[in-house]
C-alpha positions as CSV (number, residue, x, y, z in Angstrom):
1,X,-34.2,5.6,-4.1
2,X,-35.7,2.9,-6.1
3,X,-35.2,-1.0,-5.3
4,X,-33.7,-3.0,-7.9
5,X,-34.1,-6.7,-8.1
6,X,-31.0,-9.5,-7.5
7,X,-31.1,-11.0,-10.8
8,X,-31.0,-6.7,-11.9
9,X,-27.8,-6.1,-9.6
10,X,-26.1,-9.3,-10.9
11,X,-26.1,-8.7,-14.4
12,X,-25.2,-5.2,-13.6
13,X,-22.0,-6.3,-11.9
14,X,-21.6,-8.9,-14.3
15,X,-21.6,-6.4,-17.4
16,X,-18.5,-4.3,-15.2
17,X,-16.9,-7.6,-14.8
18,X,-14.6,-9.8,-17.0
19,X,-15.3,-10.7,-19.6
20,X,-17.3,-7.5,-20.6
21,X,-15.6,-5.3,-18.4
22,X,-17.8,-2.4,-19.1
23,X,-17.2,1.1,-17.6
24,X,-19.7,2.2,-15.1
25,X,-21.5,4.8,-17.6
26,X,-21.7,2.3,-20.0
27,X,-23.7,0.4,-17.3
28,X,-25.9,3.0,-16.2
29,X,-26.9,3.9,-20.0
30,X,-27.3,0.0,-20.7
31,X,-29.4,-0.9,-17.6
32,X,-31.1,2.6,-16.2
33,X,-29.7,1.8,-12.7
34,X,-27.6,5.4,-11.7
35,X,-23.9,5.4,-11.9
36,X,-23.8,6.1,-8.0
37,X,-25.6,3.5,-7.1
38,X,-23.6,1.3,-9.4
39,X,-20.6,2.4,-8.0
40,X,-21.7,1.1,-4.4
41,X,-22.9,-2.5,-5.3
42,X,-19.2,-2.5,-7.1
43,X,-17.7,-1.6,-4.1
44,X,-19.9,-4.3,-2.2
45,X,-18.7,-6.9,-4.6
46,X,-15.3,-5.8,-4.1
47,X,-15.6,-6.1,-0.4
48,X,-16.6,-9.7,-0.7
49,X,-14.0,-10.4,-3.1
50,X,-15.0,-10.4,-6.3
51,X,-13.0,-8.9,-9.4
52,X,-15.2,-6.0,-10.7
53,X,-12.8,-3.9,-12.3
54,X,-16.1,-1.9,-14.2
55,X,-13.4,0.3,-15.7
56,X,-13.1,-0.8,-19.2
57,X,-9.1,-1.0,-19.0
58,X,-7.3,-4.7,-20.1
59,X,-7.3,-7.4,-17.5
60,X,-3.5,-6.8,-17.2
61,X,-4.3,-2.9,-16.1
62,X,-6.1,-3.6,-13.8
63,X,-6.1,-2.5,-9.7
64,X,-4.0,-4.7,-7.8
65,X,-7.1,-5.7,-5.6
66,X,-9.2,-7.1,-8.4
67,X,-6.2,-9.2,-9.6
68,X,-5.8,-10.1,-6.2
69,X,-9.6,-11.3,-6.2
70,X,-9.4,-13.3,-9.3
71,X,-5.9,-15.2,-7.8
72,X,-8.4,-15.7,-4.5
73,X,-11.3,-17.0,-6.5
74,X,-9.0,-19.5,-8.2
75,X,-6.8,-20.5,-5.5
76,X,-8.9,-23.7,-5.2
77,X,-9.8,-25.0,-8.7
78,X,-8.7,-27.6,-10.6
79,X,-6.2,-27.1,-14.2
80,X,-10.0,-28.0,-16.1
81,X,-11.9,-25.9,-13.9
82,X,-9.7,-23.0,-14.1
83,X,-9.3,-23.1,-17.8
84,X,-13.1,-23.0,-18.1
85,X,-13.1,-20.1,-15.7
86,X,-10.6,-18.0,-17.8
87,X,-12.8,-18.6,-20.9
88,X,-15.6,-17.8,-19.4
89,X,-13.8,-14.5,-17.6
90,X,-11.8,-13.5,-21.1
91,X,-8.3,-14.4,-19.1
92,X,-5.7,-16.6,-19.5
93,X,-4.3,-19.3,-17.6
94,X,-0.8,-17.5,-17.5
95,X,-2.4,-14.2,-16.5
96,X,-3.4,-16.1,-13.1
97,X,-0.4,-17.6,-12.4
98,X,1.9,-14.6,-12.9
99,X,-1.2,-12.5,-10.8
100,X,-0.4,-15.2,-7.9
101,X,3.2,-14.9,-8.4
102,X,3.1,-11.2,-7.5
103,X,1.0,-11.9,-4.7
104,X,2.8,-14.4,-3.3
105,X,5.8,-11.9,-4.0
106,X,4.6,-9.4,-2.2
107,X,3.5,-11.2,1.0
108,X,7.5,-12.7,0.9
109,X,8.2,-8.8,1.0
110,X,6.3,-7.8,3.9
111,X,7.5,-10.3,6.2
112,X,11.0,-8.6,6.0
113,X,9.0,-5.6,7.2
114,X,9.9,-4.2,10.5
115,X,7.2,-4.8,13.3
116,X,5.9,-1.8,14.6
117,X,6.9,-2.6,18.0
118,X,10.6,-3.1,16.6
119,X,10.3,-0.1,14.5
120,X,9.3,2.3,18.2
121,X,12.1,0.7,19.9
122,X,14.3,1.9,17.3
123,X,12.7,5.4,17.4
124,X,13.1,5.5,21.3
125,X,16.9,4.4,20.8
126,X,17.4,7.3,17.9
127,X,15.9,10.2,20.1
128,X,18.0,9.0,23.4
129,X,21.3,8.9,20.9
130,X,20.4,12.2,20.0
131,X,19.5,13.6,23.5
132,X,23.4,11.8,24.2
133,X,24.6,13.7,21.7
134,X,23.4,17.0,22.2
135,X,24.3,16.6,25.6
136,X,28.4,15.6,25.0
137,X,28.1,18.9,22.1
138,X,27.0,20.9,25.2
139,X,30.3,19.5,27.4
140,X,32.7,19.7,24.5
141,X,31.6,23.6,24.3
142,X,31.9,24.2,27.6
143,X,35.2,22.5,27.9
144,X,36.8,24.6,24.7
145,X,35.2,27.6,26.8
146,X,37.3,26.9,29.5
147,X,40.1,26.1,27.6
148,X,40.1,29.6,26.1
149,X,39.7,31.1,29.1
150,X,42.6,29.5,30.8
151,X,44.5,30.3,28.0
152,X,43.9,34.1,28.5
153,X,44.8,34.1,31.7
154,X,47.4,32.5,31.4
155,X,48.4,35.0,28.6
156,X,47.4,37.5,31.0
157,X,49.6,36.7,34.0
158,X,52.9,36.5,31.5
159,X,51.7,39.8,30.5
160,X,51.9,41.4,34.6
161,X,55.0,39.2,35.2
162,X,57.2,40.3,31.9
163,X,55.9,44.8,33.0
């Protein structure tokens, strides 16, 4: 497997990045490193948090964890700084904001979430509700059993007493 310099990688990733946002094949032709190996150093970036989309779509079609890496790599600028990042990225401003929005929408939605702990304590509740309830089902038969039965022998010793 050949070796490919920093400055080779970086312009590799930058080319699947925004602005460019080039698709992986279009990559590989344009720089001679192999799609597989292209696909790793994205998923690198990725795991370091960096948006690298490398799929050609529009910013706003992209996966939810490159959005979420732009929103992360902005968190801390400035209004000047981040307009100069969006012109240098090919986003907007408003992009950003409605990306952190959602973000922050979805973080407000899992904290409603029910723990895991909470959500076994309500399993073990369900199954001994059920094991109650099969357990009364069991009694009620057995009690219209021997409600039948009494019945018939009741209806029996009429019978013997009217002959």
């Amino acid at each position: 497997m050949p070796r490919y310099s920093k400055e080779k990688k970086e312009h590799a990733l930058s080319l699947m990045s925004a602005p460019h946002n080039l698709v992986v094949a279009e990559v590989a032709k344009r720089t001679g490193v192999t799609e597989p190996t292209l696909y790793a150093w994205r998923n690198q970036a990725r795991g370091a948090g960096r948006a690298v989309p490398g799929d050609g779509s529009n910013p706003e079609d992209w996966k939810p964890e490159d959005k979420f890496a732009v929103v992360v790599e902005t968190l801390g600028l400035a209004q000047a700084e981040l307009g100069e990042y969006c012109r240098k990225k090919g986003l907007h401003v408003e992009q950003i904001a409605r990306w952190r929005g959602a973000c922050l929408q979805a973080n407000a939605a899992g904290a409603e979430r029910v723990s895991p702990a909470a959500l076994a304590e309500e399993r073990k509740r369900s199954r001994e509700l059920e094991k109650e309830l099969r357990r009364k089902e069991r009694a009620l038969a057995e009690a219209a059993a021997l409600l039948i039965l009494s019945r018939k022998l009741e209806a029996f010793q009429n019978r013997d007493e009217d002959a």
